[in-house]
N, C-alpha and C positions, 0 to 999 in steps of 0.2 A: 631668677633674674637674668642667668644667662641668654635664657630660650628666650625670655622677651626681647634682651637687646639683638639677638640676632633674627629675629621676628621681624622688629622693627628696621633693619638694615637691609633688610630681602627688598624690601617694596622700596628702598631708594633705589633710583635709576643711576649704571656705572657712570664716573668721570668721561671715558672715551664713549660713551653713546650721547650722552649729552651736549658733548664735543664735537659729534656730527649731524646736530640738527641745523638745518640750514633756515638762518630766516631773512625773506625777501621785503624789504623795505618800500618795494616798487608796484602798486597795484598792477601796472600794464605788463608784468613779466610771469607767466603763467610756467613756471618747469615742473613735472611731470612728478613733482619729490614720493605722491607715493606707491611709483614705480621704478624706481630708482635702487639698486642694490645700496645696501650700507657700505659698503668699501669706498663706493663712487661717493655717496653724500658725503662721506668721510674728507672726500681730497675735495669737494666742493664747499662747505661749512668754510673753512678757513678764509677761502680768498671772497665769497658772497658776503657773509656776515660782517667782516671786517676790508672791504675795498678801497681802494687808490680811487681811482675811476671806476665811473659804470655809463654805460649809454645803450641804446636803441637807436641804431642805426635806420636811415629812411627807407621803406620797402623797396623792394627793384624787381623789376621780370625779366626774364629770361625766356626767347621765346620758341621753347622746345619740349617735346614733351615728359611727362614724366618719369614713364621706365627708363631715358637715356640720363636727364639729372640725376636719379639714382644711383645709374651704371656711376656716372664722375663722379660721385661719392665716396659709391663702396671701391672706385678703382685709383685714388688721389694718387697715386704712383704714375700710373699711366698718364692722367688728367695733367699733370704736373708739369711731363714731358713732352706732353704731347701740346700744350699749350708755353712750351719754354721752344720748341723746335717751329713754332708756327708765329713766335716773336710776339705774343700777348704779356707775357710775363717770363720774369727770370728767378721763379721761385723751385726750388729742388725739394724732390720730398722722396724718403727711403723707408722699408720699413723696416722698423727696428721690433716687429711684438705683435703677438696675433689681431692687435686691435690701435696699435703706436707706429707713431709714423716719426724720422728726425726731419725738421725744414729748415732750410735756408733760404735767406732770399735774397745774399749775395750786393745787400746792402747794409751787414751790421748786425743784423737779426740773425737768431736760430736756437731753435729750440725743440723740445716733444712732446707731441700734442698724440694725445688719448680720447678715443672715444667712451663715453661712460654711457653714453643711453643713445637708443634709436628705438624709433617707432615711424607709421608711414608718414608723418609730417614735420617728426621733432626729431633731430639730434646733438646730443648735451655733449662737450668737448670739455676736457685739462687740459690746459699748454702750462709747460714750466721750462723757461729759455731766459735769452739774455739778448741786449743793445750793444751795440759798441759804436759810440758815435766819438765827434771831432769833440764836443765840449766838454762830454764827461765820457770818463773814459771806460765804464762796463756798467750796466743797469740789468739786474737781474730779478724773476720773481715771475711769478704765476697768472693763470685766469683762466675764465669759465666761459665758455662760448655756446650758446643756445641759439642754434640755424633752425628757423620756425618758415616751414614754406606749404604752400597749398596751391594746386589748379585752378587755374582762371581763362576764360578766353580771351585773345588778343582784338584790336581792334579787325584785324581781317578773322575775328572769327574762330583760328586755332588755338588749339591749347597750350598753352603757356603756364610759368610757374613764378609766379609770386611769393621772392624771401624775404624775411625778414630778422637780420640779426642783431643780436641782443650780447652786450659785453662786459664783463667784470674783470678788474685785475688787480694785483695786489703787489706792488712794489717790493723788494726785500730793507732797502736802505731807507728808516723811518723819516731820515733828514729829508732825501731827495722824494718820497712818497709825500711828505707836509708840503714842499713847494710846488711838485706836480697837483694835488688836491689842491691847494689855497689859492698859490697866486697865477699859477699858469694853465688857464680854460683854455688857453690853444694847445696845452702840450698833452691838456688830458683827451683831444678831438686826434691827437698823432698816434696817442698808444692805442686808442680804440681802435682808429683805421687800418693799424700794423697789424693787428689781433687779424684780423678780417680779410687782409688783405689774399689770402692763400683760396677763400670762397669768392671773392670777386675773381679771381683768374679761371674759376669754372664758370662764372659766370660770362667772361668774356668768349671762352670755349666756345659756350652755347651759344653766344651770337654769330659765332663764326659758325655754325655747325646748323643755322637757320638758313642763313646766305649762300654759303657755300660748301653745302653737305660733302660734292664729289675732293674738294680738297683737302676736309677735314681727313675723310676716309682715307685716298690717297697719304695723306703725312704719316696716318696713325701705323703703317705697314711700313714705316722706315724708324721708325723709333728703334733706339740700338736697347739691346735686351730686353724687350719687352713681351711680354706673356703672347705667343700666338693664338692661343684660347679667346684670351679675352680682347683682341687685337678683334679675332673673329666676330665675339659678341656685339662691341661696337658698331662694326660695318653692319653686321642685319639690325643692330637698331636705327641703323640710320636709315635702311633699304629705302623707306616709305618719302624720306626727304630726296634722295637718289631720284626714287620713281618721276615726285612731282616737279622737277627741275630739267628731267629730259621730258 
């Protein structure tokens, strides 16, 4: 009788795996789940499955080319600076972890955000921060950020990149999570845009870095402690906009 019931306990699946299966409520949200380490669906299950808000922000281009959207990616410390020293945004970012970065953005927000998945078109983000605004006074809790972009040509013809992000999050205070979800659709369209807001300043980046390559270049070699490696990398990805501007 022993060896039956523990027969039969084998083939249930544990509490904490079941615990990290993520399920997507939203046909149009395609994440990558079965490429996805368990660790990561682990910290993603909670805040997907059970959300405050979610949205699908409208796509946008950016129009530059790939290998340098990349570079501001993989370089968000630079990207940070280098677009807070050129007066696009006033968002900070440090890194705190082979793959965690801490942000501020020096209006009430701040928090760390994790990358859990990249591949050449998707990469899947944890943020767990806090608000600190004039009417309530600390708002804390989590979310999932899935930056889906691809190549497209511009209407002159270059390549450009087209994103589109995708946002979940999940309140910690159930009281102020009920009136975010029920009665306030503008305040669930504020936390989305917060989420986001740290990929729209790379996006502004690259506007500036389409217009005017030789300033961008020039700024990025006065950034105060910033990697001259990758200072370097930058300026030859730029070379080709440099060339076609002189």
């Amino acid at each position: 009788m022993l060896i039956a019931l523990a027969s039969a306990l084998s083939v249930l699946p544990p509490v904490d795996a079941r615990a990290c299966d993520v399920r997507v409520d939203d046909p149009a949200v395609t994440f990558p789940l079965d490429k996805i380490d368990r660790p990561a669906l682990c910290r993603m299950a909670p805040v997907v499955n059970d959300y405050t808000t979610h949205r699908i922000l409208p796509p946008y281009a950016t129009p530059i080319p790939k290998p340098v959207y990349d570079f501001m990616l993989d370089h968000m410390v630079l990207s940070s600076a280098l677009a807070r020293k050129l007066e696009l945004a006033d968002y900070r970012i440090a890194r705190v972890g082979p793959a965690a970065f801490h942000g501020d953005d020096n209006a009430g927000s701040e928090g760390v955000i994790t990358l859990l998945y990249r591949d050449t078109t998707r990469r899947v983000y944890h943020m767990k921060g806090s608000h600190r605004g004039k009417i309530i006074p600390e708002i804390t809790g989590e979310a999932i950020i899935l930056l889906s972009y691809h190549v497209k040509a511009g209407a002159d013809g270059r390549e450009q990149i087209e994103t589109r992000i995708t946002t979940y999050s999940r309140l910690d205070n159930p009281v102020i999570a009920t009136l975010v979800k029920v009665f306030h659709p503008l305040l669930r369209r504020v936390v989305n845009d917060k989420l986001a807001q740290g990929f729209f300043a790379v996006h502004r980046l690259g506007e500036l870095m389409a217009t005017d390559p030789e300033l961008v270049s020039r700024q990025a070699e006065t950034v105060p402690d910033a990697d001259q490696a990758d200072v370097e990398a930058l300026r030859l990805l730029l070379l080709p906009a440099l060339k076609r501007e002189r």
